[in-house]
N, C-alpha and C positions, 0 to 999 in steps of 0.2 A: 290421259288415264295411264298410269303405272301397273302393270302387269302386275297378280299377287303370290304368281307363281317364281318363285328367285329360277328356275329354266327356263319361262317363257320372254326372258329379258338377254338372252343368250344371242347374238346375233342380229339383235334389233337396234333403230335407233329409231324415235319419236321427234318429230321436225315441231318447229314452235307451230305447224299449221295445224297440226295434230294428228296429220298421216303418218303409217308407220311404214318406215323402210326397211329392209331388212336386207343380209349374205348371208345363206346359209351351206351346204353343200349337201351332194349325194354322196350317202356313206355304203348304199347296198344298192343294187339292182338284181331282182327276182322275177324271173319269168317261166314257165311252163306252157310244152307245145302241147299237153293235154286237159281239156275239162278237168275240174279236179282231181288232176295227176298233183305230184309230188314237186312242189317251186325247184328249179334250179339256181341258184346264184354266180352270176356272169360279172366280167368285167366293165364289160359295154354292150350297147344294143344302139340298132338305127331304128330310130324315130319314123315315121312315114304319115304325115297326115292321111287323114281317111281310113286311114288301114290299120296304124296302130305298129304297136315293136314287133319288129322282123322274131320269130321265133316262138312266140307268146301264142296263148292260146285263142285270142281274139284275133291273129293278124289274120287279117282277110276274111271275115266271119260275115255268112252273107245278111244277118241283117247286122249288122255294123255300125252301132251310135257313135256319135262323140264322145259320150263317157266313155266308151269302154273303150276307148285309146290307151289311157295311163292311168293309173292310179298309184298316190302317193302316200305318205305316212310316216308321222313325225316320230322318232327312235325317242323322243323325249317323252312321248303319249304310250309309245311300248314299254318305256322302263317303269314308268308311273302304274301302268298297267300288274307288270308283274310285282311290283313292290306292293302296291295299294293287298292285293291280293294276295302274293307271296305264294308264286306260284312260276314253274319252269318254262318258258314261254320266247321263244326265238324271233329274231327281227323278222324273218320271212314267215312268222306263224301269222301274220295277219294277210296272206296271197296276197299282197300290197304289190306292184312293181317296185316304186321310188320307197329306199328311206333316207328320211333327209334327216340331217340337223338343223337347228338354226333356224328354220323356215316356218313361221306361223301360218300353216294351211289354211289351219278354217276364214283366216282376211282373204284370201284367194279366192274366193266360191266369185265369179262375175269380174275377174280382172286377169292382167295376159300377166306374166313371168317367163323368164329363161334358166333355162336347166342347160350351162354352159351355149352350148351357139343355137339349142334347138327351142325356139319359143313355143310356149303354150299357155292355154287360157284356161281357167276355172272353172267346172261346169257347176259340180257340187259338193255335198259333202259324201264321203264314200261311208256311209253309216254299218256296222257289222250286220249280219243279216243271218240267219238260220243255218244255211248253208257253210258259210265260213265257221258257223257255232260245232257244225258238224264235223265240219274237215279239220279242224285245229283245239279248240277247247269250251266247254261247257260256260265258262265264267267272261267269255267274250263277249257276250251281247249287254250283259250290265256293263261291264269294264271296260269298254272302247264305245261307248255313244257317245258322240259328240266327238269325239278324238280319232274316228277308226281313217280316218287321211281325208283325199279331196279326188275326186274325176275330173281329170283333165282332158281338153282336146289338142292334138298336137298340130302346132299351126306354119310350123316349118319342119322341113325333112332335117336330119344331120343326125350323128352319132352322140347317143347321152355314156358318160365315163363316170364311174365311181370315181369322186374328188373333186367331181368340179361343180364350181358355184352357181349356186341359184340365187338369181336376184330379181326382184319387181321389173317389169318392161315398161 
């Protein structure tokens, strides 16, 4: 199947098996050490299974899923976002940790990936929700379903770095 999006064909390649492999990279990392405080955008951050990015507002959170380890979010689904709509709207306006390029999230929901040397696995889809409608803009919850990124679990410790690539494990 041929992607009908000319963005969604950016970074991928389609094997004759019909899986899709993909490199894409982290173009942002955003974290905040408060509940809906205000994203900071950082260089890097260490990863830490179970606990989630050193600094972020979930690390160490006592009750503590696997989702809310990482969440991602494709800069191609932001830009769409704000064109479709035509409206002012910042990479970190989605409190997303990862934005990537390149990277077909929603294929990830139930498979592992590496985000340079720190692997992680797919939980789900990170769908917008009320709260995010709140803290960032009214026109989010039509505008990013199905596109608002992916939860991940982090399944090795190590440092994620704006720039470096993400590929299927």
């Amino acid at each position: 199947m041929v992607p009908s999006e000319p963005w969604l064909t950016r970074g991928l390649l389609t094997l004759l098996s019909g899986e899709i492999m993909f490199e894409g990279t982290v173009i942002s990392i955003n974290i905040t050490p408060i509940v809906e405080g205000p994203m900071q955008t950082v260089d890097e951050v260490r990863a830490v299974p179970g606990r989630g990015l050193e600094g972020d507002r979930y690390f160490d959170h006592p009750q503590m899923e696997p989702k809310r380890e990482l969440t991602l979010v494709e800069a191609e689904a932001i830009e769409a976002f704000r064109s479709e709509f035509k409206i002012d709207f910042g990479l970190e306006g989605t409190r997303r940790n990862l934005i990537t390029r390149g990277v077909p999230l929603n294929h990830l929901v139930g498979r592992e990936f590496w985000i340079g040397g720190v692997k992680a696995r797919g939980i789900q889809l990170c769908e917008p929700c009320a709260t995010l409608q709140r803290l960032s803009h009214p026109k989010v919850l039509p505008g990013l379903i199905h596109r608002g990124g992916l939860r991940a679990q982090i399944l090795t410790e190590g440092t994620i770095r704006v720039g470096e690539v993400i590929r299927e494990s």
